[in-house]
N, C-alpha and C positions, 0 to 999 in steps of 0.2 A: 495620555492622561491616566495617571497610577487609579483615579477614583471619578467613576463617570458619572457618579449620582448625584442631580443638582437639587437641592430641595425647595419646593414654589413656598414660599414662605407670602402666600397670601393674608397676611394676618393686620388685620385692618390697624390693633393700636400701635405702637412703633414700640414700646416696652416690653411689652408680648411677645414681639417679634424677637429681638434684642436675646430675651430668655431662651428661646425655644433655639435661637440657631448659639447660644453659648454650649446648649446641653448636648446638640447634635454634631457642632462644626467637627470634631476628630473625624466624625464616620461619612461624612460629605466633599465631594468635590467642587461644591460652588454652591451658589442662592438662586432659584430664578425671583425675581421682581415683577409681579405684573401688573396689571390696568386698575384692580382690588388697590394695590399696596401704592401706586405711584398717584393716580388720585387723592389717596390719603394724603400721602405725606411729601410725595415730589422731591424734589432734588435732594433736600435736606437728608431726607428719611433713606436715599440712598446712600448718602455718605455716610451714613449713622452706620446703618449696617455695613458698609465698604472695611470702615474703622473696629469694628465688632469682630470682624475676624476677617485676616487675610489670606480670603478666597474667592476665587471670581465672581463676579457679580453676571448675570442673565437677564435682560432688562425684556421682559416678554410684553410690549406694547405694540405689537401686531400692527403697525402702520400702512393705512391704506387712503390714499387722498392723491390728489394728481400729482405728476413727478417733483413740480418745483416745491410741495408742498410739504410733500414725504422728505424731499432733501434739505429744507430748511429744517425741519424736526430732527435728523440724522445729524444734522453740524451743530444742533443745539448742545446733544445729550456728548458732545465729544467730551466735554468735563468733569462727566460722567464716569470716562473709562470703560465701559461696560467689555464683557470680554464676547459674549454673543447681544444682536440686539434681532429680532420680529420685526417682518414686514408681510402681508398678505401677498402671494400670487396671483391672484385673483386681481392684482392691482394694474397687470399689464407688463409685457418687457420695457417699455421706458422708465416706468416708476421705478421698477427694480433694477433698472442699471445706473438712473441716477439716486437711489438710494445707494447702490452700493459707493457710485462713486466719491458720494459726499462721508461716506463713512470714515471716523479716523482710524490711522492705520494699530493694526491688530485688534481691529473688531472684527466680529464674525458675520455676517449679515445672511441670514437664513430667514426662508418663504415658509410660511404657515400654506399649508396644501389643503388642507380639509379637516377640521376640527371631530375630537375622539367624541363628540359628545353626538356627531351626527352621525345617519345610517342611509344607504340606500334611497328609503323611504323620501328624507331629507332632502335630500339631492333631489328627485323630482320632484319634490313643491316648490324647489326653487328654478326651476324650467331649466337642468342638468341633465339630462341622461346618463343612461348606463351607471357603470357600480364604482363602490370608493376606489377599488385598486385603477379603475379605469382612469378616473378624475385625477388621481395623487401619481400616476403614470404620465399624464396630460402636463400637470404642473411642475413635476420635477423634470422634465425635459425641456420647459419652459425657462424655468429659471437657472439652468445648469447653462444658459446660453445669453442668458443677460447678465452672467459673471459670476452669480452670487457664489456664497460657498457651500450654500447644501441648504437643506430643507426641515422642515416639520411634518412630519407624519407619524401616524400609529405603526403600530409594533407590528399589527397583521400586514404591511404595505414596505415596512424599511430591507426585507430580504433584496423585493423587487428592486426597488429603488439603488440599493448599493449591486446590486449586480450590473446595471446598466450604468452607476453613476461610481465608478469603481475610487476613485477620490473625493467624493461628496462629505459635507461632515451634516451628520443626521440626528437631531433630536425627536425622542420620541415623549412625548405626554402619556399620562391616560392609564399608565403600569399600575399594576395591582399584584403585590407578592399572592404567592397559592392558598386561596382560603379566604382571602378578604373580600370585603364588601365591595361591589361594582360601583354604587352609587349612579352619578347619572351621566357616565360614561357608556359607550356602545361598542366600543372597537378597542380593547383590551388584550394584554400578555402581560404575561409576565415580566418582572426586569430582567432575569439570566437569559430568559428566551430572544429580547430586542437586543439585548447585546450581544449573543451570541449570531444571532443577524445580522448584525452589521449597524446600530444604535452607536453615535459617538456620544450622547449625552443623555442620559436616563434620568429625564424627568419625576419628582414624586413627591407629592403633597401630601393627602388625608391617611395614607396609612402610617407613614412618621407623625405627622404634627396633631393629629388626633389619638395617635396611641396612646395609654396610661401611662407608657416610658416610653418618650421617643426615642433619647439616646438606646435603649435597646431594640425597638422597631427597624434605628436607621442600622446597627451594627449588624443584626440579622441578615438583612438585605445584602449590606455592603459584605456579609460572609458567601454569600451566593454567588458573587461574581468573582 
């Protein structure tokens, strides 16, 4: 992949959206779409953008429900295309083997491991123990065995994960270039830093799509790597 930077183009009106990935598409390697953007606008609103410019689509709906349910949702979006699609870990090895199997081929089907927005803390309110590297240790050995092709995790946790998962393909969220705003993210690096860890696709929203120039927010970035 010449350009691993996917830009979450969570942007609820589909016009907006439209605009913001015309001015950035040179300096990006694909779109994510998420739960924001697919609620809005659903199918249509992906092909909108599909059409907009030809570059991967990310369809980040994190699917988690029992297996036959997750893989009825998986053979929906096949006309989709999508080139990675989210499903949660947390869902179980069956859900995630029949997610993947229903998935059509040359999608990517990667486990969301533990969200950048949680900490520690997090984790044991929800009756979790131990710490994030532990948990996103636990699930990517999880799903590295119910087929899929790699995982979602933070940038402090993908070193790990690519060492033990030496062909895994790894999305990292949550990236913040040096100097910008955390917002309400908890488990943060930089982009050069996840990819030079072992990141196959570097997720990034609010510091492109809220900058005063994106296009020079995303070129910045994309000169880093």
């Amino acid at each position: 992949m010449s350009n691993p930077v996917y830009l979450a183009l969570d942007v609820p009106q589909l016009d907006a959206a439209k605009a913001l990935l015309d001015k950035v598409k040179a300096h990006i390697g694909g779109v994510k779409l998420g739960l924001e953007f697919f609620c809005a606008h659903g199918a249509h609103g992906v092909h909108e953008i599909a059409h907009s410019a030809n570059i991967p689509i990310f369809l980040d709906l994190k699917l988690h429900d029992i297996p036959n349910t997750v893989a009825g949702a998986m053979q929906a979006i096949h006309v989709l295309e999508p080139a990675i699609v989210t499903i949660h870990a947390s869902g179980g090895r069956a859900m995630m083997e029949d997610a993947k199997a229903a998935a059509a081929e040359g999608t990517k089907v990667v486990a969301v491991t533990m969200l950048t927005s949680m900490d520690e803390r997090d984790l044991q309110r929800t009756g979790i123990s131990g710490t994030p590297h532990d948990q996103v240790m636990r699930l990517a050995e999880l799903a590295e065995a119910s087929g899929l092709d790699g995982i979602v995790c933070s940038g402090q946790e993908v070193a790990s994960v690519h060492q033990q998962w030496k062909k895994g393909f790894f999305v990292v969220p949550g990236l913040r270039p040096a100097g910008s705003a955390v917002g309400d993210q908890k488990r943060v690096v930089t982009p050069r830093q996840a990819r030079d860890d072992g990141a196959s696709v570097l997720v990034i929203g609010r510091p492109i799509s809220r900058a005063d120039d994106p296009a020079a927010a995303a070129r910045a970035i994309e000169a880093t790597l």
